[in-house]
C-alpha positions in Angstrom: 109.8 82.9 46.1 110.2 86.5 45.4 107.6 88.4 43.4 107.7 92.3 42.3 110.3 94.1 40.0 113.1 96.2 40.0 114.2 98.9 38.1 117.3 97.9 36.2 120.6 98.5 38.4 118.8 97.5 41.5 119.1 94.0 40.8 121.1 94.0 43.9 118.0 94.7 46.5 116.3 91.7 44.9 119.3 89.4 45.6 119.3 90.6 49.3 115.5 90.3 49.5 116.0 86.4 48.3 118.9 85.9 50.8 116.8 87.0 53.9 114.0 84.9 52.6 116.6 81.6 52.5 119.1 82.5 55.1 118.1 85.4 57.5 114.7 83.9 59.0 112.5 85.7 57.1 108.4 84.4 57.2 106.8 87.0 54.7 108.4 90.5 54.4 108.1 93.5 51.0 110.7 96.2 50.2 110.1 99.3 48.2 112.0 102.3 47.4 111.5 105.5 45.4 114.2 107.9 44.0 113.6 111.2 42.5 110.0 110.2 42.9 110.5 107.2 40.5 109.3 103.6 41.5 112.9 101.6 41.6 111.8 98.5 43.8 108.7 96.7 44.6 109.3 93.4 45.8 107.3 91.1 48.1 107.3 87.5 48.8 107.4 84.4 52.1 104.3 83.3 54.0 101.4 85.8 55.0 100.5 83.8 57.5 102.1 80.8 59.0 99.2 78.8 59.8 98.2 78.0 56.6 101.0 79.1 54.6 99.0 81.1 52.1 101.8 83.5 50.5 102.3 87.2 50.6 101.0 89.0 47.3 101.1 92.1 45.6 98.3 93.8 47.9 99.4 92.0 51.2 99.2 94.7 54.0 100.4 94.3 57.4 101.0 96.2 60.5 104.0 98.1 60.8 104.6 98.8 64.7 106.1 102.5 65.4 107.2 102.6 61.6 103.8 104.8 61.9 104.7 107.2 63.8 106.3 109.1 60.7 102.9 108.6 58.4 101.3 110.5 61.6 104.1 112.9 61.8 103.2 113.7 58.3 100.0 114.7 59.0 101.1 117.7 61.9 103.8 118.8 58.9 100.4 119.3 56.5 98.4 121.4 59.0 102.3 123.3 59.8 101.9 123.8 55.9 98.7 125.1 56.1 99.4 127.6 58.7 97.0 125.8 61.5 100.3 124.7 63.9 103.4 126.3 65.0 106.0 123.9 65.9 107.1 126.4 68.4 104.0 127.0 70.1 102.6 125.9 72.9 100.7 123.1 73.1 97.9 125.2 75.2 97.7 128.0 72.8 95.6 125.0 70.6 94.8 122.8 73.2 94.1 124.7 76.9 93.4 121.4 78.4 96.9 119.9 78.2 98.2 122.5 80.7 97.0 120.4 84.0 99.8 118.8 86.0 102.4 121.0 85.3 102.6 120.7 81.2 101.2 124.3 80.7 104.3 125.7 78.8 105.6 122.3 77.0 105.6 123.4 73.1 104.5 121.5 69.9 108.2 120.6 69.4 109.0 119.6 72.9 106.6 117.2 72.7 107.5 116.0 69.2 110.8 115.4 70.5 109.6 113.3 73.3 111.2 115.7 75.7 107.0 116.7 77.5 107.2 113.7 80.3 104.2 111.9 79.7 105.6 108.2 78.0 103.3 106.9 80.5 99.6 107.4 80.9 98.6 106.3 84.1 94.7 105.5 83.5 94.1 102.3 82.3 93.0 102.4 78.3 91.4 99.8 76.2 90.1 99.5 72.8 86.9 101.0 73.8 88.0 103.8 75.4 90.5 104.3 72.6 87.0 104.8 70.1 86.5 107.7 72.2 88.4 110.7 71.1 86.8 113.4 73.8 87.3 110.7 76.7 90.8 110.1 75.5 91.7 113.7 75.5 90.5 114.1 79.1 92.5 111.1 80.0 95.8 112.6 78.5 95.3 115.8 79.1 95.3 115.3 83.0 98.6 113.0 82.6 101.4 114.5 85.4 104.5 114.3 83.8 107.5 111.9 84.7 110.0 114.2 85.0 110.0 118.4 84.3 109.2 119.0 80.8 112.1 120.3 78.3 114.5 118.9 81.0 114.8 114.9 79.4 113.7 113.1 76.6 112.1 109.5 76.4 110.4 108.0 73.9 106.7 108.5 73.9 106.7 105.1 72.4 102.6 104.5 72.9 101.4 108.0 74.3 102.7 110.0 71.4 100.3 109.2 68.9 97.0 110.2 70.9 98.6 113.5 71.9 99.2 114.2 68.2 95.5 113.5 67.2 94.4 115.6 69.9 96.3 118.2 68.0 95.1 117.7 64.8 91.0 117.4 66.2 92.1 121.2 67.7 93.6 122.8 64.6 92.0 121.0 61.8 88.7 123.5 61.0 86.6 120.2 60.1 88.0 118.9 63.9 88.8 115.6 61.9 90.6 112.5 63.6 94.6 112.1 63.1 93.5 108.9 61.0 90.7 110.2 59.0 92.6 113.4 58.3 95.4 111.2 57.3 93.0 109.0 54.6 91.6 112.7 53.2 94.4 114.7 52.8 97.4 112.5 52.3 96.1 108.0 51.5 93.4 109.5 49.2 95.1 112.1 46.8 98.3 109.9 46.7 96.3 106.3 46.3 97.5 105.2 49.3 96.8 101.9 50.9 98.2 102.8 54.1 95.6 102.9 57.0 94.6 104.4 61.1 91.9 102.1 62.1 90.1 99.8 59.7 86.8 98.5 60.0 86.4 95.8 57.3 90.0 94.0 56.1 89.3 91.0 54.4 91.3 88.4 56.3 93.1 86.8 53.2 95.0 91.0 52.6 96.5 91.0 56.2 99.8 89.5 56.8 99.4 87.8 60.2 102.0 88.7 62.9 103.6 85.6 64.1 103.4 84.7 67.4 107.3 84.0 68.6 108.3 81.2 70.5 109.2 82.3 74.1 112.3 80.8 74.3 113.4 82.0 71.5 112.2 85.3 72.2 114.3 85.5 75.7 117.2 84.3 73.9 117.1 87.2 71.0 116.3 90.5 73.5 120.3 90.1 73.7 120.2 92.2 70.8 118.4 95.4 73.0 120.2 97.8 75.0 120.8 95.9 78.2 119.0 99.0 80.2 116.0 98.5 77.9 115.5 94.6 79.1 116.3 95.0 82.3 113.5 97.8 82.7 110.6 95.5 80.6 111.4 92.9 83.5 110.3 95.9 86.0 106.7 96.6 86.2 107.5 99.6 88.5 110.1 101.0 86.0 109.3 104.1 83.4 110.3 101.6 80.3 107.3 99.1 81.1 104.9 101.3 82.8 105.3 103.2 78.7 104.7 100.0 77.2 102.1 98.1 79.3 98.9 100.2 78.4 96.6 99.5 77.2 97.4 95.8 78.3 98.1 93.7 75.4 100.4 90.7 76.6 103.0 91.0 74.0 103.0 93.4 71.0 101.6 90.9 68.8 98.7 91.5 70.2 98.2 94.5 68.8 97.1 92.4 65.8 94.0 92.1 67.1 90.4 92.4 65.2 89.6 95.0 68.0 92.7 97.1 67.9 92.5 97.7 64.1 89.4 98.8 64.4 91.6 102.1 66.7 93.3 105.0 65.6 96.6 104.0 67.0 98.8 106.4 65.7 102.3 105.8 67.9 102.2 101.9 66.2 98.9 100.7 64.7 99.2 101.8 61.2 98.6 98.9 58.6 99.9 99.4 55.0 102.5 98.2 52.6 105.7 98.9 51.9 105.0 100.3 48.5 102.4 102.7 49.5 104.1 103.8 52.7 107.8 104.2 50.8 105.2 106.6 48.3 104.2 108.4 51.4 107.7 109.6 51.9 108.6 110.1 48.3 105.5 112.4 48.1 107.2 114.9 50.8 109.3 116.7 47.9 107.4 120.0 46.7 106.6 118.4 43.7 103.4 118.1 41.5 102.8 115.0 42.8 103.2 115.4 46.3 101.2 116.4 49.1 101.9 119.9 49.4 104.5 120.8 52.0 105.8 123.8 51.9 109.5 124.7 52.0 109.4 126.6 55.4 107.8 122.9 56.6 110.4 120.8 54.5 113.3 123.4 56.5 112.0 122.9 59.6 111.5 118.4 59.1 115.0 118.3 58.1 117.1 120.6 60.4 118.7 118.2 63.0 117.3 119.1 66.4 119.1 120.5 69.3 121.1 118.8 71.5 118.5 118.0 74.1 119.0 119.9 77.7 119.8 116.1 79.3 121.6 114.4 76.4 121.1 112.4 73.9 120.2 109.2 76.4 116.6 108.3 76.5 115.2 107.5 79.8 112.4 104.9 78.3 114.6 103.1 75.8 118.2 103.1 77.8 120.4 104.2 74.6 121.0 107.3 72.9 118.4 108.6 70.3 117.1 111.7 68.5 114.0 112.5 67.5 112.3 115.9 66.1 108.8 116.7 65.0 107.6 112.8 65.4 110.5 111.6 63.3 113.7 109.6 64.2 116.7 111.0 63.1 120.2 109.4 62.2 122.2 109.4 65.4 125.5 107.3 66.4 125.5 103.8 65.0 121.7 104.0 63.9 122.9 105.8 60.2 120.7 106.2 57.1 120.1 108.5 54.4 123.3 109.9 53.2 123.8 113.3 55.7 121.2 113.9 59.4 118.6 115.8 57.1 117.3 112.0 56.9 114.1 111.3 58.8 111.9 108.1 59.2 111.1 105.8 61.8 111.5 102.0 62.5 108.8 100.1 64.3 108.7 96.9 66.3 110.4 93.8 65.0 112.1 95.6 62.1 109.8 97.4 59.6 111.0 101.2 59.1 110.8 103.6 56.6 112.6 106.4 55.9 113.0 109.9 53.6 116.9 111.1 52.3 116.9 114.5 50.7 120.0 114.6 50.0 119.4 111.8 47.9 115.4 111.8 47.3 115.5 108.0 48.1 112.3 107.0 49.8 112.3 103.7 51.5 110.0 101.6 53.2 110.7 97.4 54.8 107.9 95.7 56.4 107.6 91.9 57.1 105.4 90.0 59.9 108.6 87.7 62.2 109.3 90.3 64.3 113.1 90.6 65.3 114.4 91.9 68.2 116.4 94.9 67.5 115.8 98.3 68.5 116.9 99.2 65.1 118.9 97.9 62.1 117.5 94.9 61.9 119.7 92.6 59.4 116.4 92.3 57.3 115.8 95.4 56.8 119.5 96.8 56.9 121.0 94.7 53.8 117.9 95.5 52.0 119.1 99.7 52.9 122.3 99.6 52.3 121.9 97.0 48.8 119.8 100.2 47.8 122.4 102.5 48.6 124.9 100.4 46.6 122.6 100.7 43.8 122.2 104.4 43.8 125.6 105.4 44.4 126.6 102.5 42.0 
């Protein structure tokens, strides 16, 4: 049922894999963690894909939801390292264009926090218009904001990712993509198979997203904040209008031939868990990392400001922290062992995560998607088994 290994003393993270597999609904899921840049668990196992059963093997890869946003995150730290971005600049000083509607004087970190007022993006986007990086910048660019920017914050749960490759295309001197920036600088040196936009994935590799049963599905958003689901069941509310473009029909749709084809750096990356947990564990200034300096490692784990409205997010109607395209710990939603932890958990349950407290690097990914905003019961026994093993 369960293939992979641990390293010994993690035997624990195995027996919690096993249990979601037999008792927690689990379809086809993997679970890797680094400590001290050492490989400690790699474990994988379930169906890939429920129509024919085939199983999930050692080079299964799957898409992971908004667990990308910290592999794109990574990418704005590099060019920080390399002295192309200033986290406290202005978003114009790099990107003139931006300033329309009232956005002129948002910074680099405002708009990492999710604090710039643009969750939404009006114009209606597709695939194809997605393949075009100068027309998406136009688009974006001319976006009026939802409320005053640096007043609120609200997750940037689908916009976030085009307004960071807009970024890199400005400060990168070869003007390359978020995603093909990502697979030079950071998939490629590190042997990553962690991807933004794919052309040609051989079908029998991808872990199919199941589709969920309606029913079901109305039954489980219990486990949202109650704000959240009453705004998805608004199309004139901020919380769908961030979700509901391009217009998919349900975020496994996102699965889609077409859309993996897109850079989609707010939720489309596709990878494992072993190559994305390495991704993290490579963040360290060490020989085998990607070269981040220690003024960029300061600045990714000092936790951010108290926001100017609080800590409640307009788009996602509960309290959450974010800084520099990362999640942070905050409240209930605990992990890594002090708030220097950053990471992010996508849709249905995958997230990932850095402690440097701790140097554990951790990564869950699975294709049933739950219905949590975070913790998922997957993914959290598999986090806190690790954390009995490394404290053990």
């Amino acid at each position: 049922m369960t293939d992979g290994s641990v390293a010994p003393g993690f035997e624990y993270v195995r027996e919690e894999f096993e249990r979601n597999l037999r008792e927690r609904r689990e379809l086809g899921a993997a679970v890797a963690a680094y400590v001290g840049g050492e490989k400690v668990v790699d474990l994988w196992g379930g169906v890939r894909d429920a129509r024919d059963g085939s199983r999930w093997q050692r080079d299964t890869v799957v898409l992971v939801y908004s667990t990308s946003k910290g592999l794109a995150a990574m990418t704005l730290a590099l060019a920080h390292s390399r002295g192309w971005l200033d986290y406290d600049a202005r978003v114009t000083d790099y990107w003139p264009e931006f300033g329309q509607a009232g956005k002129q004087d948002v910074t680099v970190r405002q708009l990492l926090k999710h604090e710039a007022g643009v969750p939404v993006i009006d114009e209606p986007l597709d695939a194809e218009l997605l393949r075009d990086f100068d027309r998406l910048a136009e688009v974006i660019a001319k976006q009026k904001p939802a409320w005053k920017p640096g007043t609120k914050h609200g997750y940037h749960g689908v916009s976030l990712g085009w307004y960071e490759g807009e970024l890199i295309r400005q400060v990168d001197p070869a003007h390359r993509t978020l995603g093909r920036f990502f697979a030079e600088e950071i998939a490629q040196p590190l042997g990553l198979d962690v991807h933004f936009g794919i052309e040609d994935l051989p079908r029998d590799r991808l872990a199919r997203i199941e589709r969920a049963n309606p029913v079901r599905a109305l039954a489980e958003t219990r486990h949202l904040p109650g704000g959240m689901v009453l705004g998805m069941a608004n199309p004139r509310s901020l919380t769908y209008r961030t979700f509901a473009n391009p217009r998919l029909g349900g975020a496994p749709n996102l699965d889609r031939a077409d859309y993996r084809r897109v850079e989609f750096p707010a939720g489309g990356a596709i990878g494992s868990a072993r190559d994305i947990a390495r991704a993290y564990s490579a963040l360290p200034p060490r020989g085998d990392g990607i070269g981040l300096s220690k003024s960029t490692l300061d600045e990714l784990t000092r936790y951010p400001d108290f926001p100017p409205g609080g800590w409640h997010d307009e788009v996602l109607k509960a309290d959450t922290a974010f800084s520099l395209g990362f999640s942070r710990p905050l409240g209930k939603f605990r992990f890594g062992s002090s708030q220097r932890a950053l990471g992010h958990p996508g849709a249905g349950g995958s997230f990932a995560f850095w402690d440097p407290d701790r140097d554990v690097a951790f990564a869950y990914v699975m294709n049933r998607l739950g219905f949590h905003l975070r913790d998922d019961p997957r993914e959290k026994a598999l986090r806190d088994a690790l954390y009995a093993s490394v404290t053990r």
